[in-house]
N, C-alpha and C positions, 0 to 999 in steps of 0.2 A: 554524506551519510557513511558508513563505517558499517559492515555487514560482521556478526559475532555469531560465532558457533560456541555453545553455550554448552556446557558436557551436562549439565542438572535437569531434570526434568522439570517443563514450565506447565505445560496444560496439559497432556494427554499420556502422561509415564514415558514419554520419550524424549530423544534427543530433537531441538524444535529448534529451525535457522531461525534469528532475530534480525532484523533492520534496525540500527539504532538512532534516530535522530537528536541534536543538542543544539541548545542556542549558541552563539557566538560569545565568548566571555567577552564582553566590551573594553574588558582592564585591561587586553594583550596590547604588546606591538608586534606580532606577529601581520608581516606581510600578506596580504591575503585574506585575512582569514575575517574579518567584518563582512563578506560574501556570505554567510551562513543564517542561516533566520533568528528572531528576533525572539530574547527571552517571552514577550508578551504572546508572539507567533504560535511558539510551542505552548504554551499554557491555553493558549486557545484549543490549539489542535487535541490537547490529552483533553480538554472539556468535552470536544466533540465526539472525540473517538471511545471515552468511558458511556458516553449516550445513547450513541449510534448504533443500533444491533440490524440496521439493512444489509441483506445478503449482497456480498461482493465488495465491500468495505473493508481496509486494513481492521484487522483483530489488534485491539490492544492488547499487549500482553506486560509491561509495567512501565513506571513512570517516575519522575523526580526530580527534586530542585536542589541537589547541590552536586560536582560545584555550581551547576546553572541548571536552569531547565531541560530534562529529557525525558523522552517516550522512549522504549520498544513496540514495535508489531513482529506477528508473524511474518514471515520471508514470502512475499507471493510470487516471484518469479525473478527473472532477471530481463526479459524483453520488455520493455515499452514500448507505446507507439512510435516513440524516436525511430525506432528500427522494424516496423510491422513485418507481419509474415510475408516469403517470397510470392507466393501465389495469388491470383486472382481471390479464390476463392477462400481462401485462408483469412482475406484480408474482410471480406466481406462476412465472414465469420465472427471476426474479432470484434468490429463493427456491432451486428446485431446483438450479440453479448454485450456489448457496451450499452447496446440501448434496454435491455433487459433491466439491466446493474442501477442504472439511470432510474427508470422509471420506478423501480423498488425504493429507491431512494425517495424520489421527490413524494412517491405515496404515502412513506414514513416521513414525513413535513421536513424533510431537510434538502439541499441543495448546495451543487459542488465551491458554484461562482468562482472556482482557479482552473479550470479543466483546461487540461493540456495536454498534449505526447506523453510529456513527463510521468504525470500521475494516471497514467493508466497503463496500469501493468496485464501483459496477455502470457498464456502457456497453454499449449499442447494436453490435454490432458482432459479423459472422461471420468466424469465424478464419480468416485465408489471404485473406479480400478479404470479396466480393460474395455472399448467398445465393444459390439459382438462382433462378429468376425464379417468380414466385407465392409463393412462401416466406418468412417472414422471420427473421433470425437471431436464433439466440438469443442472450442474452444473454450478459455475459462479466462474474464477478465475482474484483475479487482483493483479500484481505486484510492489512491493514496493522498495522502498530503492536502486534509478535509481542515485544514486551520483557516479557512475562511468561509466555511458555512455555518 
């Protein structure tokens, strides 16, 4: 994936980080590069993600087929679980967020069935701004890479 800072305004009159995902053009001989998901992949994934309005879910924000298929979402972090928070409690944080995100989900009748490190993105961060003071935010998880629900 290929991360764009985009100067035009997409949804909110500001500047808004994109994640851009793209199928693999099959015609290349580029070495490597058949590693990347499958035109049908991503047509799946923009079916799901234009559907899907459960809280904690990549936001589509546009989509397309040429030259091959591709989405953007909004940018939700740069931590996954590949790399969880240092702390105990941090981790355990992230954790219960995740089950929060989860259960919203499958209550809107859908389900993840790729769930990994990968597609779950975490961040620092209390919703609406600042915690109050002595307190610290929880954390905030949102799930990516929904091309097989």
């Amino acid at each position: 994936m290929a991360v764009l800072d985009r100067p035009d305004p997409v949804t909110s009159g500001t500047t808004v980080r994109l994640v851009r995902k793209c199928a693999v053009d099959e015609g290349t001989d580029e070495p490597g590069v058949r590693s990347g998901p499958t035109a049908e992949g991503v047509r799946r994934e923009i079916g799901t993600l234009a559907r899907c309005t459960s809280t904690g879910v990549a936001v589509l924000v546009a989509h397309g087929e040429r030259p091959v298929p591709w989405l953007e979402t909004e940018d939700a972090g740069v931590h996954t679980l590949e790399s969880p928070p240092d702390s105990p409690g941090r981790r355990i944080g992230v954790l219960a967020a995740l089950t929060h995100v989860l259960a919203g989900l499958h209550r809107d009748g859908w389900a993840h069935l790729g769930l990994e490190p990968g597609h779950v993105i975490w961040r620092d961060r209390a919703p609406g701004g600042r915690p109050p003071p002595g307190e610290s935010a929880p954390p905030e998880v949102t799930l990516c890479s929904l091309g097989s629900a």
